[in-house]
N, C-alpha and C positions, 0 to 999 in steps of 0.2 A: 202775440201775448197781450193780454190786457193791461192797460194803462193802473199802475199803481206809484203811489205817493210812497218815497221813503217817512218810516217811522223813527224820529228820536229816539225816542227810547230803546229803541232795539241801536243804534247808531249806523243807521242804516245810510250809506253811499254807496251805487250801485255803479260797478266797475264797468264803463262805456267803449274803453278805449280797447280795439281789435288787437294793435300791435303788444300793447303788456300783457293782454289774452295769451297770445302767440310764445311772448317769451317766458311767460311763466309754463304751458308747456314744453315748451322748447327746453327747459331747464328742468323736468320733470325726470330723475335716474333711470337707468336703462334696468329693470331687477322686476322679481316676480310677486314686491310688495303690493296689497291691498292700496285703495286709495282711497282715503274717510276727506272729507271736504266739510268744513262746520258755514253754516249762513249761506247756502250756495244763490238767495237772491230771488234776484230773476233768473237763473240757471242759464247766463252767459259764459261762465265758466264749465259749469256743468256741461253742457252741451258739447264742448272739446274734449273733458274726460273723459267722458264715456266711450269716446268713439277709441280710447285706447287700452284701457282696465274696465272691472269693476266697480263702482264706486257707494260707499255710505256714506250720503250726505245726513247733515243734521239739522232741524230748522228749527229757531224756536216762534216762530211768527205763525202763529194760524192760516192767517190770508196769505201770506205766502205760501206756503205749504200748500194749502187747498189750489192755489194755481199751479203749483209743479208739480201736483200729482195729475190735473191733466196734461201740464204741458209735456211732462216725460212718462206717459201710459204706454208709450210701446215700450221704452227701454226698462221700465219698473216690470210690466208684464214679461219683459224676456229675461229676467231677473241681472238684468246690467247696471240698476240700480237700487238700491234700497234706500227710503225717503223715509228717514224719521223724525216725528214731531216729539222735541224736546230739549232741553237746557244740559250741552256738552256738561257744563260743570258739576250737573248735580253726576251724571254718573262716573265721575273723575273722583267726588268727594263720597262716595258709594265704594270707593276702595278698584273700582272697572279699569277696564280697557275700552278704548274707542271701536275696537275691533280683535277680534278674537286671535290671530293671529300677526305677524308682522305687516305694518303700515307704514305709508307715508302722507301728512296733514297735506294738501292743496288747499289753500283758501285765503281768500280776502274778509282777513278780519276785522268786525267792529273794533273803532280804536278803543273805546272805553274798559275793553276786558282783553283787547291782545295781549297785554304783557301779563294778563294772569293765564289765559290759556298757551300763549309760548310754556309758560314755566312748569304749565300741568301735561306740556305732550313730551318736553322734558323727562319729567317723572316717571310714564309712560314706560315702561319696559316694551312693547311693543310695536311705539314707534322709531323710524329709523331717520325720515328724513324729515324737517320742517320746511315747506315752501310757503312762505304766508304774505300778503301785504298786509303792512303796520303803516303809524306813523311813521315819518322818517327819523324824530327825533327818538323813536324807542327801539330802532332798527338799527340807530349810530351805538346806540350803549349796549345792544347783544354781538356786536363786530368790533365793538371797540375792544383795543388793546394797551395796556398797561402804558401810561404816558401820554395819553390821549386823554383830553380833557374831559369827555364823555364817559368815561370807563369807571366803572360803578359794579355796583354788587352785580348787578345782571351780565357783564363781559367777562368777571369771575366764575360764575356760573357756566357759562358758553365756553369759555376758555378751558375746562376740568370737564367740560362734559361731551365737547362735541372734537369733533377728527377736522373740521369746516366750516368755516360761520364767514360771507359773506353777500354783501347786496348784491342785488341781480341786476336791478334796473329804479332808477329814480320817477316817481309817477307825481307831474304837477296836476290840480286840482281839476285841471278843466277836461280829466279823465273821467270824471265820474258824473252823475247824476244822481241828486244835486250836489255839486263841488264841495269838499268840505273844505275848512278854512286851513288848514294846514297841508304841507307836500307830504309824501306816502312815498315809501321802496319795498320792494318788494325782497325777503333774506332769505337764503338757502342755509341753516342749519342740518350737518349732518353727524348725526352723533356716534360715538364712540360706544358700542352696546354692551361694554364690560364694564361700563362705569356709571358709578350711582352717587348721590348727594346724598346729607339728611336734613333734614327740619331744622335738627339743631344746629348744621353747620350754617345754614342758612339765616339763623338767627346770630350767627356770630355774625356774619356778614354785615345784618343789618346794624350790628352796632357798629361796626368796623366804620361804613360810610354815612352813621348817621347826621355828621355834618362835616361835608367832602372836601369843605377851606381850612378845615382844620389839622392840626397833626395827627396821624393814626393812632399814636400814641396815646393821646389826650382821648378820643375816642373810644378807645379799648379800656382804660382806666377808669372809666366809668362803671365797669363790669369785675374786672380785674386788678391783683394788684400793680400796680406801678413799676417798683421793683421788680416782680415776675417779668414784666414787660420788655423791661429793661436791658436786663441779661439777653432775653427770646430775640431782641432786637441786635444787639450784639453778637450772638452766636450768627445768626443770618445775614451779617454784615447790612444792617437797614441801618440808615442814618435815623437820628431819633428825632430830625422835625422832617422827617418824610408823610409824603398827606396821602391816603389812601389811593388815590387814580396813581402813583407812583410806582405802586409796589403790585410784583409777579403775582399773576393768579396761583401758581404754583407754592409761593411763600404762604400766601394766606392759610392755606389746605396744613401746611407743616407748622405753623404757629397755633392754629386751630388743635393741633393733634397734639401739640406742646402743652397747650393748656388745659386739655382734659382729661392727662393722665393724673 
């Protein structure tokens, strides 16, 4: 393959290392889902998928693109792969699906938009499984669990929406080319596909942890009345200087539902 420079701005680090190749297949469900793959790169990941689904990858980088279309001509011509040049997000925000019928994401994602495309394959009615590499610091808050000092609106989220939410493998930097400055893990997300979120609970959320040292309370009251608060807090037996990473993903959903009848 021809020698190319990662691009910044795409947040391009090119996953080097055989063995996390390995186990992010190796950890890939044994089911008759499709397999969409966003950023496939240099198609060193690519090149193991294939050899066991189908795959739609997505690329938004021209020159890369323009290289994996020759470097995978035989598998695009025997239609094993489908190589599209475009930005996952815009057709997420276009109301789409990654893939027409049920999927599972494979992919080492740019850290600068992993935690917005986790939350949009989330929304996804059509996908089932997430295997993605992230930062490890945004891979600790979609695993994290209540009492964990990591646990944020994103482990709430995880926590209500998926059946499975942990890391597969810790990936240090000297994995990649060019190394980025931060370690990476790679998370198996699998979700629960009778369950959905909204916008707005979502925005409850973000008030809930708008500032995570503080007491939940004091945060919600910002929005809310105090008094309503108060009682909601009591009925659920929540102490009232309990601080958001304290309290059940499952309370949040029933406080939520308190509040907007």
């Amino acid at each position: 393959m021809l020698d190319i420079k990662a691009k910044k701005k795409f947040g391009q680090n090119f996953l080097k290392d055989e063995s996390v190749l390995i186990k992010i297949i190796e950890s890939m469900p044994n089911n008759q889902n499709h397999i969409v793959e966003i950023g496939p790169g240099l198609g060193d990941l690519t090149k193991k998928l294939v050899k066991y689904k189908d795959v739609t990858a997505y690329e938004v980088d021209k020159d890369l693109y323009a290289i994996l279309r020759i470097e995978f001509i035989n598998e695009i011509d025997k239609k094993r792969l489908d190589l599209i040049l475009t930005d996952v997000l815009k057709i997420w925000e276009s109301g789409s699906s990654l893939y027409k019928s049920r999927y599972d994401l494979v992919a080492n994602l740019p850290y600068y938009i992993a935690t917005n495309i986790i939350l949009k394959a989330l929304d996804d009615s059509n996908c089932e499984h997430i295997i993605v590499m992230v930062q490890k610091e945004v891979a600790n808050k979609f695993v994290a669990t209540n009492g964990d000092k990591e646990f944020s609106s994103l482990g709430v989220i995880s926590k209500l929406l998926c059946l499975e939410a942990k890391i597969l493998v810790e990936v240090p930097p000297t994995s990649f080319n060019p190394p980025p400055k931060v370690d990476s893990s790679v998370i198996l997300l699998k979700k629960d596909m009778t369950k959905t979120i909204s916008d707005d609970f979502k925005a409850f959320l973000k008030v809930a942890f708008t500032q995570p040292r503080k007491t939940l309370i004091r945060n919600l009251s910002a929005k809310w009345d105090k008094n309503i608060l108060i009682k909601l807090f009591e009925q659920y037996n929540i102490k009232e200087l309990a601080r958001p990473h304290e309290i059940e993903a499952s309370l949040y959903s029933q406080i939520y539902m308190q509040l907007i009848k």
